[in-house]
KEKOLBA-646573 format. One record per residue (C-alpha): x, y, z. Coordinates in Angstrom, 1 decimal, padded with zeros to 4 digits. Layout:
NODE     east    north       up
NODE        X        Y        Z
...
//
This chain:
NODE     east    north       up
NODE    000.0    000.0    000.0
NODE    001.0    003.2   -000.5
NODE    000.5    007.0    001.6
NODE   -001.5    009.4   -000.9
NODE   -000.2    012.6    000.1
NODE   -002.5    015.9   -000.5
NODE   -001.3    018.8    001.6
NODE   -002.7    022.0    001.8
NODE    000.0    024.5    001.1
NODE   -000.1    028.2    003.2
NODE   -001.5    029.7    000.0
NODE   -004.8    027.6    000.2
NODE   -003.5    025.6   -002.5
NODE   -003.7    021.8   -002.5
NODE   -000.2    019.8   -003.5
NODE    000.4    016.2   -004.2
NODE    003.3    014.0   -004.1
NODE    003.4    012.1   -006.8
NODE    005.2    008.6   -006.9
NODE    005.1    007.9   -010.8
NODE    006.7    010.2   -013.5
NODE    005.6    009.6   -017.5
NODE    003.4    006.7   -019.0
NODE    002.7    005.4   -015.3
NODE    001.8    008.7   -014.3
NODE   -000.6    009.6   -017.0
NODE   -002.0    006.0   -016.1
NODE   -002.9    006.6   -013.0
NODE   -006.4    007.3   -011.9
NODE   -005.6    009.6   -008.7
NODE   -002.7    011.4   -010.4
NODE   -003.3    011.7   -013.9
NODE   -004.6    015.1   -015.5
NODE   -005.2    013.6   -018.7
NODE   -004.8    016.7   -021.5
NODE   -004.9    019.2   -018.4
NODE   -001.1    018.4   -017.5
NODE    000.4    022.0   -018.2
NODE    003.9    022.0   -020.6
NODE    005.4    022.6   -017.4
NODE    004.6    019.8   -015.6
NODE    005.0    017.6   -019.1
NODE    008.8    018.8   -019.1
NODE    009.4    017.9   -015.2
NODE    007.3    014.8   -014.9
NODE    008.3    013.0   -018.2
NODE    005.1    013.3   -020.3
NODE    006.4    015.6   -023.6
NODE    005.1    013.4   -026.4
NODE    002.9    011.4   -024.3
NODE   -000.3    013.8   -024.6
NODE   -001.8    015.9   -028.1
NODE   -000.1    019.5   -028.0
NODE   -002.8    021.6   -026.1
NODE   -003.2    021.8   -022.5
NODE   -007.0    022.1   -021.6
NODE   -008.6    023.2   -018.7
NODE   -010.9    021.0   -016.6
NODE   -013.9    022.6   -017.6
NODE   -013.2    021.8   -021.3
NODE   -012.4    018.4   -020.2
NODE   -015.8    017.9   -018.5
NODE   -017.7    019.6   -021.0
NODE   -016.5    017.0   -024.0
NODE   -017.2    013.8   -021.6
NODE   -020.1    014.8   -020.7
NODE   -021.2    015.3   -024.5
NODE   -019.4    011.7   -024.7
NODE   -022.2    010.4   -022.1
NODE   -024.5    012.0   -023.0
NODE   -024.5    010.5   -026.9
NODE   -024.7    006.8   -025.8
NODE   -027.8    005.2   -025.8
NODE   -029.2    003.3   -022.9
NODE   -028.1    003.7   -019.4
NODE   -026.3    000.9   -019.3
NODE   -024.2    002.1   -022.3
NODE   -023.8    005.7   -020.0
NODE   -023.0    003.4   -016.9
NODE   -020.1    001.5   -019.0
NODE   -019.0    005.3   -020.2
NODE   -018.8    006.6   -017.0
NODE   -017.4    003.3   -015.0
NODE   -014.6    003.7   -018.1
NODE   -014.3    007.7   -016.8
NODE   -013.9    006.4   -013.7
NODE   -011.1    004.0   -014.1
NODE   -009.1    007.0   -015.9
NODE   -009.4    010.2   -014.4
NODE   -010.8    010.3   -010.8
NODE   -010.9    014.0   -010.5
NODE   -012.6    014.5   -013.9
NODE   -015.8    011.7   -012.8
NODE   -016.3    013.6   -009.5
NODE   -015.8    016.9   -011.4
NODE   -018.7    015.6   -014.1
NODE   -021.1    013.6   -010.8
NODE   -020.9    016.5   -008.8
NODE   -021.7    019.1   -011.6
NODE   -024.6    016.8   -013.1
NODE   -025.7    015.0   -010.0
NODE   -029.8    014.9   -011.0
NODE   -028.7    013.5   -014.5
NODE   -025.8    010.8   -013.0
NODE   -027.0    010.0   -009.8
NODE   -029.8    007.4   -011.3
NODE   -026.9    005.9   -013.4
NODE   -024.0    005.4   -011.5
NODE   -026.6    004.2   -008.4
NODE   -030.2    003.6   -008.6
NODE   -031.6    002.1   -010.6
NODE   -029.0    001.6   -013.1
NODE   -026.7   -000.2   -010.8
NODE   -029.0   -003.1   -010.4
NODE   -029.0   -003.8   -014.1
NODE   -025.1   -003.4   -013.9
NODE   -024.9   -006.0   -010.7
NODE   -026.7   -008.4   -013.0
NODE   -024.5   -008.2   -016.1
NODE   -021.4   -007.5   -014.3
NODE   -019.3   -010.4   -015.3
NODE   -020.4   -009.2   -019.7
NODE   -019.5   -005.7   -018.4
NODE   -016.6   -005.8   -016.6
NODE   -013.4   -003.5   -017.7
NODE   -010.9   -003.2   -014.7
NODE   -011.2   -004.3   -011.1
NODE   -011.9   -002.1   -008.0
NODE   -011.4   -002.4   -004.8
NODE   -010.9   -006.1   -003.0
NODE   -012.1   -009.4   -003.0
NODE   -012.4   -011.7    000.2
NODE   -013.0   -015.6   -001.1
NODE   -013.1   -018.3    001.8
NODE   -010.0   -019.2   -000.1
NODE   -008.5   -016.2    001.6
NODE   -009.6   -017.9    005.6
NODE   -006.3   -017.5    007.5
NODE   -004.8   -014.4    005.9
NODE   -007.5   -011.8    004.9
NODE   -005.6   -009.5    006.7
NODE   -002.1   -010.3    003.9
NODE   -005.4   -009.5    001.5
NODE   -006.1   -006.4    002.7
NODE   -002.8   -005.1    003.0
NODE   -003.0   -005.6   -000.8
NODE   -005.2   -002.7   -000.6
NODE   -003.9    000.8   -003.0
NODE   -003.6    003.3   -000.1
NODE   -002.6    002.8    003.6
NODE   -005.0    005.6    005.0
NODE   -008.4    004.4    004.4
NODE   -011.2    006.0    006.5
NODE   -014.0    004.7    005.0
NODE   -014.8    001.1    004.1
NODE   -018.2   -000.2    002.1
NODE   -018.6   -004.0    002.2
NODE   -021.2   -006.3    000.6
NODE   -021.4   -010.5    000.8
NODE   -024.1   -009.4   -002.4
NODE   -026.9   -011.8   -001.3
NODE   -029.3   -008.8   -001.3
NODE   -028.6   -006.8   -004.2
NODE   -031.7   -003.7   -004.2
NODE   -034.8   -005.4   -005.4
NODE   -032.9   -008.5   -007.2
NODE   -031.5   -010.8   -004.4
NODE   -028.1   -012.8   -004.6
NODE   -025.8   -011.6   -007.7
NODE   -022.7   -012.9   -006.4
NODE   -019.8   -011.1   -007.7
NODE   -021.8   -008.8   -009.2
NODE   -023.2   -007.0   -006.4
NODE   -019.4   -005.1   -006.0
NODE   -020.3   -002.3   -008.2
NODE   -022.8   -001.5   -005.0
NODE   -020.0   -000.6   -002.8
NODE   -018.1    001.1   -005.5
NODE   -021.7    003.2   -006.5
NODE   -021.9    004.4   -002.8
NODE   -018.3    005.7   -002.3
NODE   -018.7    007.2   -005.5
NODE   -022.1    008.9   -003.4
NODE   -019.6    009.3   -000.5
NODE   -017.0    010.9   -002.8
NODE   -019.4    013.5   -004.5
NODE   -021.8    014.3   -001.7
NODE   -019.5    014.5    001.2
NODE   -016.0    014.9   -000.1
NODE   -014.3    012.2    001.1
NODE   -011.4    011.1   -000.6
NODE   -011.2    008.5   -002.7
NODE   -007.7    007.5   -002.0
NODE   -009.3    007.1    001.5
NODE   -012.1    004.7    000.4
NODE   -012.4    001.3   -000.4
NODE   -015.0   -000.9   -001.5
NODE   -015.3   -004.9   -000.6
NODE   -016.9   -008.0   -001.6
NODE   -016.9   -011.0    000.5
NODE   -017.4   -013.2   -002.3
NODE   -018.8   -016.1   -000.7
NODE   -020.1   -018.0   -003.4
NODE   -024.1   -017.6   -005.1
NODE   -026.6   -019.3   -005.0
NODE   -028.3   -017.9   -007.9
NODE   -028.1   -020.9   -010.8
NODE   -027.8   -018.6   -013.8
NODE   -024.4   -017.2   -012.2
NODE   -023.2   -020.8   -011.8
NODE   -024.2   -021.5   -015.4
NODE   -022.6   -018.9   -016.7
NODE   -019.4   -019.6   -018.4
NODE   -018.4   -015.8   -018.0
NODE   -018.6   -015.6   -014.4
NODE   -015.9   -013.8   -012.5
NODE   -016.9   -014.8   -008.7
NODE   -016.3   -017.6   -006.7
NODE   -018.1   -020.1   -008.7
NODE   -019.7   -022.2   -005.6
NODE   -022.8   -022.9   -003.4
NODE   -023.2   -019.9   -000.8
NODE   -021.2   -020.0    002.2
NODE   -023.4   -020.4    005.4
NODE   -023.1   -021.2    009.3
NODE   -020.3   -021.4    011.6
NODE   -018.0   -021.2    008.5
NODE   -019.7   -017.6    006.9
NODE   -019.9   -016.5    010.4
NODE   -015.7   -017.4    011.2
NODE   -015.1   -015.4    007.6
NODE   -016.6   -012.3    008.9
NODE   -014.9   -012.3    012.0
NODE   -011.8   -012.5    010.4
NODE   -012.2   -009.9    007.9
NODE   -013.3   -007.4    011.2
NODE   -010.6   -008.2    013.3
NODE   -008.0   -007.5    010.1
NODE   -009.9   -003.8    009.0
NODE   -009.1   -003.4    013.0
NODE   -005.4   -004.5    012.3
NODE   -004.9   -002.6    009.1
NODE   -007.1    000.1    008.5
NODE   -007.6    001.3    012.3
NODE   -009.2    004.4    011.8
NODE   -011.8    003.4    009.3
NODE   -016.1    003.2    009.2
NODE   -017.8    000.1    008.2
NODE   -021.0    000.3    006.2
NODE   -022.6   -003.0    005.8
NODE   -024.3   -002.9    002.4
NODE   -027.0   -005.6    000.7
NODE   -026.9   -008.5    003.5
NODE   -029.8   -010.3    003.6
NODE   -032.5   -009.5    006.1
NODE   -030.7   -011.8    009.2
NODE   -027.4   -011.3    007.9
NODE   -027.9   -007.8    008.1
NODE   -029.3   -007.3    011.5
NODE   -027.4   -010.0    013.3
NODE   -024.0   -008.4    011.8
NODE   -025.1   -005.1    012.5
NODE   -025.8   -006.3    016.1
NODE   -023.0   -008.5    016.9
NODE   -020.1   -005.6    015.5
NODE   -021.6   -002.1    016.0
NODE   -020.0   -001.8    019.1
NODE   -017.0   -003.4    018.2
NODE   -015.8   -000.9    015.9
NODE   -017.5    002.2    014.4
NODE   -019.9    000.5    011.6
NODE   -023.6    000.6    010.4
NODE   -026.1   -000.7    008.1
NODE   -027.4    001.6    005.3
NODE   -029.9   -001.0    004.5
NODE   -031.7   -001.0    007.9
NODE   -030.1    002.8    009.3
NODE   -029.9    004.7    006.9
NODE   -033.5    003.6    005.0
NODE   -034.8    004.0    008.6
NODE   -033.4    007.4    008.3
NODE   -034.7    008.4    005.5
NODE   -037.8    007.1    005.9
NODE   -038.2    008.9    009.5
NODE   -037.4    012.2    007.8
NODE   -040.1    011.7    005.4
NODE   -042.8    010.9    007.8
NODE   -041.3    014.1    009.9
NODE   -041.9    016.3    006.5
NODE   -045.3    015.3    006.2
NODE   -046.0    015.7    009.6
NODE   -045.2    019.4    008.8
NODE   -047.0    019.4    005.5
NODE   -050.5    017.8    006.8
NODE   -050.3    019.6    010.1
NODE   -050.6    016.4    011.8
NODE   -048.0    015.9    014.8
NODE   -046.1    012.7    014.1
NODE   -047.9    011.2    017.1
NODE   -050.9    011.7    015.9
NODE   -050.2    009.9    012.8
NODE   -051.0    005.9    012.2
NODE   -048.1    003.9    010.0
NODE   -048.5    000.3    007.8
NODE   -045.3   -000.5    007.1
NODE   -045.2   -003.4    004.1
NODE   -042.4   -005.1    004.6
NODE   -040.5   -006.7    007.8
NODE   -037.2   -007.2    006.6
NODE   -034.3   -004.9    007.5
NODE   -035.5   -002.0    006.0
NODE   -039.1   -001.8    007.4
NODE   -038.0   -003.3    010.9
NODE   -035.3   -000.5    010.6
NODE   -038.0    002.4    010.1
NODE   -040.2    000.8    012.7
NODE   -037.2    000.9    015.2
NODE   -036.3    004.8    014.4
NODE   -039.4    005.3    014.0
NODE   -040.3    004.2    018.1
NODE   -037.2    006.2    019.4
NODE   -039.4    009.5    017.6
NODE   -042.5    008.7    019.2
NODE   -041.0    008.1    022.4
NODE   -039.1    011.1    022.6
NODE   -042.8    012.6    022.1
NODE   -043.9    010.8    024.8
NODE   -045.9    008.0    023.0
NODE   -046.1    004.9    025.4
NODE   -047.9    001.5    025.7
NODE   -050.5    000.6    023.6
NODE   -050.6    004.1    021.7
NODE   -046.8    002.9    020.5
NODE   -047.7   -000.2    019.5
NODE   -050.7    001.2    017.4
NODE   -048.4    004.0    016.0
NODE   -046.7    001.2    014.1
NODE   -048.5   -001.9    011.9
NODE   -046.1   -004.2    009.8
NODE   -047.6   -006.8    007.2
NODE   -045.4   -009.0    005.7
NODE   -045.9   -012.3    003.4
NODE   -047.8   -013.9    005.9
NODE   -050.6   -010.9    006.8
NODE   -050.3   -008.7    009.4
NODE   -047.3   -009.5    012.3
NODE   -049.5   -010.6    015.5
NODE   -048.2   -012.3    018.5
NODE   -050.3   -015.4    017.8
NODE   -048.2   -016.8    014.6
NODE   -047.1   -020.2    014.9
NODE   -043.2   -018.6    014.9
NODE   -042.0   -014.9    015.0
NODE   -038.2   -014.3    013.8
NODE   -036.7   -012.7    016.5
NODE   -035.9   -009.2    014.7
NODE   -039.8   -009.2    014.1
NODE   -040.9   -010.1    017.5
NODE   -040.7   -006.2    019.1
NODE   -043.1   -005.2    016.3
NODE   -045.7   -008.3    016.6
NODE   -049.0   -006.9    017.5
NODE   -050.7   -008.7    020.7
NODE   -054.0   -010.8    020.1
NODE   -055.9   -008.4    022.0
NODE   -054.8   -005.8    020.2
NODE   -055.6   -007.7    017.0
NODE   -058.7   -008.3    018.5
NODE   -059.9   -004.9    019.4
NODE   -059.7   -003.8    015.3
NODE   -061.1   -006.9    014.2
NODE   -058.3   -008.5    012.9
NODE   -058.1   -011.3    015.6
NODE   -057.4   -015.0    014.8
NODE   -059.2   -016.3    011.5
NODE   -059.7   -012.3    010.6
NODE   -058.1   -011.8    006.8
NODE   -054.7   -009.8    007.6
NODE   -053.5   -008.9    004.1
NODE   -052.6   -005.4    003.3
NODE   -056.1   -004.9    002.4
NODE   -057.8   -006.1    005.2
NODE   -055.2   -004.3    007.8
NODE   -055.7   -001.0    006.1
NODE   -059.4   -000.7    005.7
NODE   -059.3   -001.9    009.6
NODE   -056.5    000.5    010.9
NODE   -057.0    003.1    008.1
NODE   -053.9    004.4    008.5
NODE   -052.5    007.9    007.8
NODE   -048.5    006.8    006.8
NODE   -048.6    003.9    004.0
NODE   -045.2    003.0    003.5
NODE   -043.3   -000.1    001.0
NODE   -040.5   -001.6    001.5
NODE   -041.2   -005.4    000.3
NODE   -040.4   -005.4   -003.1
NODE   -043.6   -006.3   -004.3
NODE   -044.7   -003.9   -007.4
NODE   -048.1   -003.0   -007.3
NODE   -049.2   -003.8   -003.8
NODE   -050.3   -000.2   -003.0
NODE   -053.8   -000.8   -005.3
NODE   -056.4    001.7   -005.5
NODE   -058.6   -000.3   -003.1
NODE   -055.5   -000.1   -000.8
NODE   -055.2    004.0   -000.9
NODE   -058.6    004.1   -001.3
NODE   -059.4    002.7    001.9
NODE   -056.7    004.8    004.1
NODE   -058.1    007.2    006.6
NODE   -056.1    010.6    006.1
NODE   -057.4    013.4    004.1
NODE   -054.1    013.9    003.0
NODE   -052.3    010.3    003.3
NODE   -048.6    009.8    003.4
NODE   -047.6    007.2    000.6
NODE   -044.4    006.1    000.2
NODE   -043.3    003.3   -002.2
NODE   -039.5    002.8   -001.6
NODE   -038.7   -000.5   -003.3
NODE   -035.8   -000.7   -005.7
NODE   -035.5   -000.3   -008.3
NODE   -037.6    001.2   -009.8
NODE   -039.9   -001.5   -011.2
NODE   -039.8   -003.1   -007.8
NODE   -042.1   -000.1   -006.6
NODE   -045.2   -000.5   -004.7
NODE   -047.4    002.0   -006.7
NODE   -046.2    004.7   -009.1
NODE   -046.8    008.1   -008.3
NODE   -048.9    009.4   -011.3
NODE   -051.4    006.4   -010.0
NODE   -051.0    007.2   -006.4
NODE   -052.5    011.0   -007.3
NODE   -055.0    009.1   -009.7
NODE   -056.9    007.5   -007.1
NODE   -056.5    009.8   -004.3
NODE   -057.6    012.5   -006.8
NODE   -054.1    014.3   -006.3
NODE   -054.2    014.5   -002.2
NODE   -050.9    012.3   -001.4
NODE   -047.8    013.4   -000.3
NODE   -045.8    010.8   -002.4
NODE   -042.0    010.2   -001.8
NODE   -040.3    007.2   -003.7
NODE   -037.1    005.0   -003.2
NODE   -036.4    005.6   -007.0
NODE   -036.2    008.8   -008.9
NODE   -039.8    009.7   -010.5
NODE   -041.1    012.1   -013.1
NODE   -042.6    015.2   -011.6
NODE   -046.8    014.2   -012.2
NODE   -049.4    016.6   -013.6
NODE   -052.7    016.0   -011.8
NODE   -055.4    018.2   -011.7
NODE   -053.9    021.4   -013.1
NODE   -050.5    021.1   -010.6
NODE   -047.2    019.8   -011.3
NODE   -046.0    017.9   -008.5
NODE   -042.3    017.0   -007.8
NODE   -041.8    013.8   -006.4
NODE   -039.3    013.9   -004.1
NODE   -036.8    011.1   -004.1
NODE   -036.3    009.4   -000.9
NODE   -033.2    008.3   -001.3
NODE   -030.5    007.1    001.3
NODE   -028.1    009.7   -000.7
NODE   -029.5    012.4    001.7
NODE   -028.6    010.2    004.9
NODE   -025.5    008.1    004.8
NODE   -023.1    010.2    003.5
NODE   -023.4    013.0    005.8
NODE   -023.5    010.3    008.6
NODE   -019.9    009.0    007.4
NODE   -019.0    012.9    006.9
NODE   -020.1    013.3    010.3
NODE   -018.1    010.2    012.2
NODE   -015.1    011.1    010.7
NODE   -014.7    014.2    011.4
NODE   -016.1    013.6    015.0
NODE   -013.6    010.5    014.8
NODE   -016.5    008.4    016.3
NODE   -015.8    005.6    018.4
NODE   -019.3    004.1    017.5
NODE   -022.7    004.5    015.5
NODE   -025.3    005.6    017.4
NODE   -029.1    005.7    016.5
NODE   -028.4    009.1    018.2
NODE   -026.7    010.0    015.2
NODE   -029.7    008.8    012.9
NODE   -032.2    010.2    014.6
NODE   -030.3    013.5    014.5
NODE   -029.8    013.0    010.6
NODE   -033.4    012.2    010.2
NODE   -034.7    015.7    011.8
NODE   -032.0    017.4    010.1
NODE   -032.9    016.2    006.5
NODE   -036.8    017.3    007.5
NODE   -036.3    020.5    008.9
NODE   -034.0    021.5    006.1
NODE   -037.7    020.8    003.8
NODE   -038.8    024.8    003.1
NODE   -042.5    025.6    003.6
NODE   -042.7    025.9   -000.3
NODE   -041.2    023.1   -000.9
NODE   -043.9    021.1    001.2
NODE   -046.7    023.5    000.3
NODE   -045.9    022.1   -003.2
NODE   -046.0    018.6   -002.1
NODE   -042.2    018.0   -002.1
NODE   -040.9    016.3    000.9
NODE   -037.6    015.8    000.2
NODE   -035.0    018.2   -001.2
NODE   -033.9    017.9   -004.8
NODE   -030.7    015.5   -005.5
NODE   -029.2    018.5   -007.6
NODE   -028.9    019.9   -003.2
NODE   -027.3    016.7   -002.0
NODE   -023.9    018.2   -001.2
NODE   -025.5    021.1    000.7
NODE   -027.7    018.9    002.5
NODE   -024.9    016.9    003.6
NODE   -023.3    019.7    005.3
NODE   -026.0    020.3    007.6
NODE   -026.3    016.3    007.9
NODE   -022.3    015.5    008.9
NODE   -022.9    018.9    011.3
NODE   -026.1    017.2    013.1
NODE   -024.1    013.9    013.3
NODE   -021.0    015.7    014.9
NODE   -023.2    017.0    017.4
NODE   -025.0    014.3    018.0
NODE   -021.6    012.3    018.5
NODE   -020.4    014.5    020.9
NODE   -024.1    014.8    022.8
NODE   -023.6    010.7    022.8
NODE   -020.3    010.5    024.4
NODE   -018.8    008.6    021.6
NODE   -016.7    011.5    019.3
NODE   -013.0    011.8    020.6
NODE   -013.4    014.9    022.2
NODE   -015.9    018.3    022.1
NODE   -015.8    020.1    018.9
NODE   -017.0    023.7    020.5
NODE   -020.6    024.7    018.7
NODE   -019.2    027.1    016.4
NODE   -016.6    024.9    014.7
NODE   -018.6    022.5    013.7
NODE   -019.6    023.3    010.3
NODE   -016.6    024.8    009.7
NODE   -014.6    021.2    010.7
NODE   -017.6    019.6    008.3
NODE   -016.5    022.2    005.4
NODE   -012.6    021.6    005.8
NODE   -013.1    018.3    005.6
NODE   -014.7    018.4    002.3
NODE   -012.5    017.4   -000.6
NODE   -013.2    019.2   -004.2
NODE   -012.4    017.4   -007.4
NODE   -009.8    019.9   -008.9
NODE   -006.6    019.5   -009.9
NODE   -003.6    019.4   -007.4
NODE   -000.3    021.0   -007.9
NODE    002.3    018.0   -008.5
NODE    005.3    017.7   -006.8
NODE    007.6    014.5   -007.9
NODE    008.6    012.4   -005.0
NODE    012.3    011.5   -004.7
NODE    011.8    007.7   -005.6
NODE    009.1    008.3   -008.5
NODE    008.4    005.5   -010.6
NODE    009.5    005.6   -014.5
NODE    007.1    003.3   -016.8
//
């Protein structure tokens, strides 16, 4: 591994030491200016010949990739375009994601990185990040030590069972690790010399990857047990070992994976799980917004949640802390909170309860008292024309299960739907049907991005719930507050934050959540909420005084532009 040295010189300018001088230089992702090198720089760093004549500025540079992009096809064909960008000039893809985040955002995440996770091994150019086999059992840590860069702060790690809306695509789920530090990189700054993304490539058990003579992963059965569980062990105790200083975001683990990982290590070292946090998160925030847009307090409000997997036992957890904090207790919490899953609605009385489930089970008498006791229908249905619930929110994967019987039957004038499902035709309802049937009174957020919908007269944006406006201002926010753990203090925190940032216009016109085009703004005030919160927790390593805070968020904030270059004394020739 090597240091990546960026300094920030007295005159505000930023200087790297470069180890590589000519064709190995202009190679190289992190160093490499591409055309932009000045004749200067050619002359002292070996490049005269290597590059056409004229040197052009960064700005010109975007401007004719972005034409390049923008001339392709399909997304896919822009996903290939800009994965290619990527692998050449790392200042250049952050300069073009961060100037055209609403256009890139939905390509280089969701929902075109689900169709990349599933062609991965026909797409697949150059290799990112690292790859943990169970051949690797006994030195992971020799494996990671492999890694580019020595300082890494910020680690995303998938065993890509649970890949969005598509389940197990083995080797292919890596490009979700390398889409959300690409989110970390653009919306918070971090440095991509101090990321790195991870697969535990534990084998699939999907049989079209196994039949497939193209396959890069691990081609056998899933590992499980005592074995899956040894793996993971080892691979925590060797980021300890190497990478001391660095998050861990758990990413795509399926449901009991997810929670029991998230459980077992979250105090161990300073790690979370997007899928079950950070949706919570986002999902709290959205529920917060529309408690400002109805004029309905948040306790006041009654919430089906399809779904009881990570994400929607994650918002049902955050989701409590809220109502508690509000004073909510008893049976009132209980109520507050409804969760129906393939089997109906989640009562005490089922035959067997997973254990992650079991807080949110409603008791028979509960049950009883709405008329959805034992031998009652409990479908979606049945549980909202019997709770008629205020909040209707998706997170099961199950397109179309929001039906106009289902809104139809909610009991809010102005009913919070929220179909978060990815991608996009995993959602629950779309939102020019949800204003159909509710004859354009919804607030409507969704987990993918959505045409703005003409109903009635009005053009409604639909604001994107996406975990974009959570997780990277809670990484933003540990690192700089060098956390010593995760806290749902710290989500809680970014969940108010992301809703009180909402302007009254914005939720007058039905928008509540920002626009993506915002994202790096918002996570400012995110990473400062989570500082504070760390320090209000006891877990950052010391008190950052009020008034720093968003200045310590702001320094911390790298912009893609393009270092001065200074040659290190053992430069590498190629």
């Amino acid at each position: 591994m090597k240091r990546f040295l960026l300094e920030k010189r007295s005159d505000g300018a930023h200087a790297l030491r470069v180890p590589y001088r000519g064709a190995a230089l202009l190679r190289h992702p992190l160093y490499t200016k591409g055309t932009a090198f000045t004749q200067e720089e050619r002359e002292r760093l070996g490049l005269e010949g290597l590059v056409p004549d004229r040197v052009a500025t960064l700005d010109e540079q975007l401007e004719r990739v972005v034409g390049h992009i923008r001339r392709k096809d399909t997304p896919i064909e822009k996903y290939i375009g800009l994965a290619s960008l990527h692998d050449r000039n790392e200042h250049l893809f952050y300069r073009v994601l961060l100037d055209h985040l609403e256009e890139f955002l939905p390509i280089v995440y969701t929902p075109t990185v689900g169709l990349a996770c599933q062609e991965f091994s026909h797409i697949f150019r150059r290799a990112r990040g690292l790859w943990i086999t169970p051949q690797h059992r006994g030195r992971i840590e020799s494996v990671l030590q492999n890694g580019p860069f020595e300082d890494v702060r910020l680690i995303v790690v998938t065993d890509n069972e649970r890949i969005l809306g598509l389940g197990d695509q083995g080797a292919g789920g890596m490009w979700i690790p390398i889409g959300k530090l690409a989110l970390y990189t653009a919306a918070a700054g971090i440095h991509p010399a101090r990321t790195l993304p991870i697969s535990l490539d534990v084998g699939t058990d999907n049989e079209a990857l196994l039949r497939d003579p193209l396959y890069l992963g691990w081609r056998q059965e899933r590992l499980r047990g005592p074995d899956y569980e040894a793996l993971v062990a080892e691979f925590v105790e060797a980021v300890q070992t190497v990478f001391p200083r660095a998050l861990l975001q758990w990413e795509d683990f399926k449901k009991v994976n997810a929670l029991s990982l998230l459980e077992t290590y979250r105090n161990v070292l300073p790690s979370f799980n997007d899928d079950v946090q950070g949706t919570a998160a986002v999902g709290v925030a959205g529920l917060l917004a529309g408690a400002r847009a109805t004029g309905v307090a948040l306790e006041h409000h009654r919430v089906v949640i399809l779904g009881a997997g990570a994400a929607g036992v994650g918002i049902a957890r955050l989701l409590r802390r809220a109502l508690e904090a509000r004073g909510v207790q008893g049976d009132a919490l209980i109520r507050a909170t409804a969760h129906v899953d393939s089997q109906g609605l989640l009562v005490a009385d089922r035959e067997r309860v997973d254990d992650h489930k079991r807080p949110f089970a409603w008791p028979v008498s509960l049950a009883d008292q709405h008329g959805l006791g034992s031998g009652a229908p409990r479908d979606l249905l049945a549980t909202v024309k019997a709770l008629k619930p205020t909040a209707l929110i998706g997170t099961a994967g199950q397109t179309g299960a929001f039906t106009r019987q289902v809104l139809e039957a909610m009991g809010a004038d102005r009913p919070l739907v929220f179909p978060l499902s990815n991608p996009t035709h995993k959602a629950e309802a779309t939102p020019a049907d949800i204003f159909h049937w509710t004859q354009g009174r919804a607030f409507v957020a969704t987990g993918s991005p959505f045409d703005d919908v003409a109903h009635d007269g009005r053009t409604t944006r639909i604001g994107q719930a996406n975990n974009a406006f959570i997780f990277p201002g809670v990484g933003l926010g540990a690192i700089v507050s060098e956390a010593t753990r995760i806290t749902e203090g710290m989500f809680a925190a970014a969940a108010s934050e992301l809703a009180e940032g909402m302007s009254a216009e914005d939720l007058a016109a039905g928008a509540l959540f920002p626009r993506v085009r915002d994202l790096r703004a918002v996570t400012v005030r995110i990473a400062a909420a989570v500082v504070r919160a760390a320090c209000n927790d006891g877990v950052a390593a010391g008190d950052i005084a009020e008034g720093d805070v968003v200045a310590r968020v702001r320094g911390a904030m790298w912009e893609p532009d393009y270092p001065i270059l200074e040659v290190a004394e053992d430069a590498e020739d190629a």
